[in-house]
C-alpha positions in Angstrom: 0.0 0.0 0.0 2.8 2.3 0.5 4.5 2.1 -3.0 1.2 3.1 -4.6 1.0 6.0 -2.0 4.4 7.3 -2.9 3.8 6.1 -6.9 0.8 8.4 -7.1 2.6 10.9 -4.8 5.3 11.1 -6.8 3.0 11.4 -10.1 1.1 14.6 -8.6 4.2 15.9 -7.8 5.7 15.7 -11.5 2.9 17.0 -12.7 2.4 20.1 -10.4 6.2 20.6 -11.6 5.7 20.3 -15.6 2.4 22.9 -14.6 4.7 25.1 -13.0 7.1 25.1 -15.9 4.5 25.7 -18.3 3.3 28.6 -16.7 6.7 30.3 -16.0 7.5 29.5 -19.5 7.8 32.4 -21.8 4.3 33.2 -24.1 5.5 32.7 -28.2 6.1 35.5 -30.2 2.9 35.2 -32.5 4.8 37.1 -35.7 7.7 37.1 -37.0 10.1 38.7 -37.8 9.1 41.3 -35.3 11.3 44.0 -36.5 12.6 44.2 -39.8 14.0 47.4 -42.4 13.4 48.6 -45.7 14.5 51.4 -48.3 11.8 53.6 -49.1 11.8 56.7 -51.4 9.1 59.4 -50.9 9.7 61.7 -53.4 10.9 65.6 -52.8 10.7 64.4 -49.1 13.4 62.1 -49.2 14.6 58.7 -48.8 16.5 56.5 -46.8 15.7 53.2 -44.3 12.6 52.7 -42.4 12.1 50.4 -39.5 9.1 48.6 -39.1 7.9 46.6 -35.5 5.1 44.6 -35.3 2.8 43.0 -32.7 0.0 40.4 -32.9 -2.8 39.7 -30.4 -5.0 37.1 -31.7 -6.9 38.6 -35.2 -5.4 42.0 -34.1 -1.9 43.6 -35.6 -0.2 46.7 -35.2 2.9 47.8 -37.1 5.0 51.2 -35.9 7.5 53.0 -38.6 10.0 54.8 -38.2 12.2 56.0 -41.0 14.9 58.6 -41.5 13.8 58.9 -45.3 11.5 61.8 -44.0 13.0 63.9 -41.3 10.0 67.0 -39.6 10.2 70.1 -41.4 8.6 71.5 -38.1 7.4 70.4 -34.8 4.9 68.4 -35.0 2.2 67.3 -31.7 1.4 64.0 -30.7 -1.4 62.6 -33.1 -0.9 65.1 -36.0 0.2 62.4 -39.0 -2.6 60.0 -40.3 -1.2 57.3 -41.3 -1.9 54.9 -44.0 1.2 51.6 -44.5 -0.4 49.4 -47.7 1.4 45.8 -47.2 1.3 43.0 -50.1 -0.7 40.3 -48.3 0.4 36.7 -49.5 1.6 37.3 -52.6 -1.8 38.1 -54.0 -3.4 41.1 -53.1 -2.7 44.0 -49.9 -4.0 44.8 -46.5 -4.0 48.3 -45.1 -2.5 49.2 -41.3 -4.0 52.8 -40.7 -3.8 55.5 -37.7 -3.5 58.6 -36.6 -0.7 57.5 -33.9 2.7 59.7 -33.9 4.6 60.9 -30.8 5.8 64.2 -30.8 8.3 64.9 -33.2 11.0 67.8 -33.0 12.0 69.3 -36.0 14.7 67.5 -38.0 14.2 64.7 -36.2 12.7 61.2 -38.1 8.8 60.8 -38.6 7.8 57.9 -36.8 4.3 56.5 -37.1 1.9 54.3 -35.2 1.0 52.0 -34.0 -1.0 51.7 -37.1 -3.9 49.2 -36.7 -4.7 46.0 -39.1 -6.9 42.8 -38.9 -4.8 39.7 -39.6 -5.6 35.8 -40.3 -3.7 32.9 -39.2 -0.7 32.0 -41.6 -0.8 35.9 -43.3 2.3 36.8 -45.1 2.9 40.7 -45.0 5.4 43.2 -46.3 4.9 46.8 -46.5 4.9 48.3 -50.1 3.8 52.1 -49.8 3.1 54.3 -47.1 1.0 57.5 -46.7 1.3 60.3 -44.3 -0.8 63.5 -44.2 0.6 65.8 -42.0 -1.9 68.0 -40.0 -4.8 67.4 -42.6 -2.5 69.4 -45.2 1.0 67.5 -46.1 1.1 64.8 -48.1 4.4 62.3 -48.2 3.5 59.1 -50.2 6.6 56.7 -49.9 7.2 53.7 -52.0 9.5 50.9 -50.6 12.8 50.3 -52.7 13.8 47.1 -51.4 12.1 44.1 -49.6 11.8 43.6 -46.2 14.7 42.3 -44.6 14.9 39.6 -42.6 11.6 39.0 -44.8 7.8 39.8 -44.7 5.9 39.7 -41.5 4.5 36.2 -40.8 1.6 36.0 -38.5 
């Protein structure tokens, strides 16, 4: 009687260990890459490398730029540049990230953008293509990407 005690003893015990484990283990990244750059031209404005991160929460995306290809002609507030970042979806067609979330940005310094929001599926292959920024309602930059993503598109 005492061997199955300690058997089934030592069975709850291995198991509130492998729970514990599991719950102390780290939660998987649901995209990748998360980060990755690109060349981008946008026209009179510039051009130069843009950084793009990216975060997934179930059917839920967002994707912040930054890029010294455009650097602020002036200061310009919190929440001043809407954003629109068109990404080639699967090889097939695009998706659209928009927003209207910038941080402050001093002038000269680089435009950064977002987090713009998109609705992604299981298994979605993205790489940005084009981006859009109006600039207090008034300023339009319209950048086009020069190279691919590197390490690669986003995979979600």
């Amino acid at each position: 009687m005492r061997r199955i005690k300690l058997g089934i003893g030592t069975a709850m015990g291995t198991a509130a260990l492998a729970a514990g484990a599991l719950a102390l283990a780290p939660s998987a990244v649901a995209v990748t890459p998360t980060t990755a750059t690109l060349t981008a031209d946008c026209g009179t404005y510039g051009s130069g490398l843009a950084t793009l991160t990216a975060t997934q929460s179930g059917t839920a995306a967002t994707i912040t730029l930054s890029s010294a290809a455009v650097k602020a002609p002036i200061d310009i507030p919190a929440g001043a540049v809407s954003s629109t970042l068109t990404l080639s979806k699967n090889g097939s067609g695009t998706t659209t990230f928009t927003g209207n979330a910038n941080p402050a940005i001093k002038t000269g310094a680089d435009v950064t953008t977002g987090p713009l929001k998109g609705t992604v599926a299981a298994g979605d292959v993205l790489e940005a293509k084009s981006l859009k920024l109006v600039v207090f309602g008034l300023i339009t930059v319209n950048c086009t990407a020069t190279t691919a993503q590197s390490p690669g598109p986003f995979t979600f």
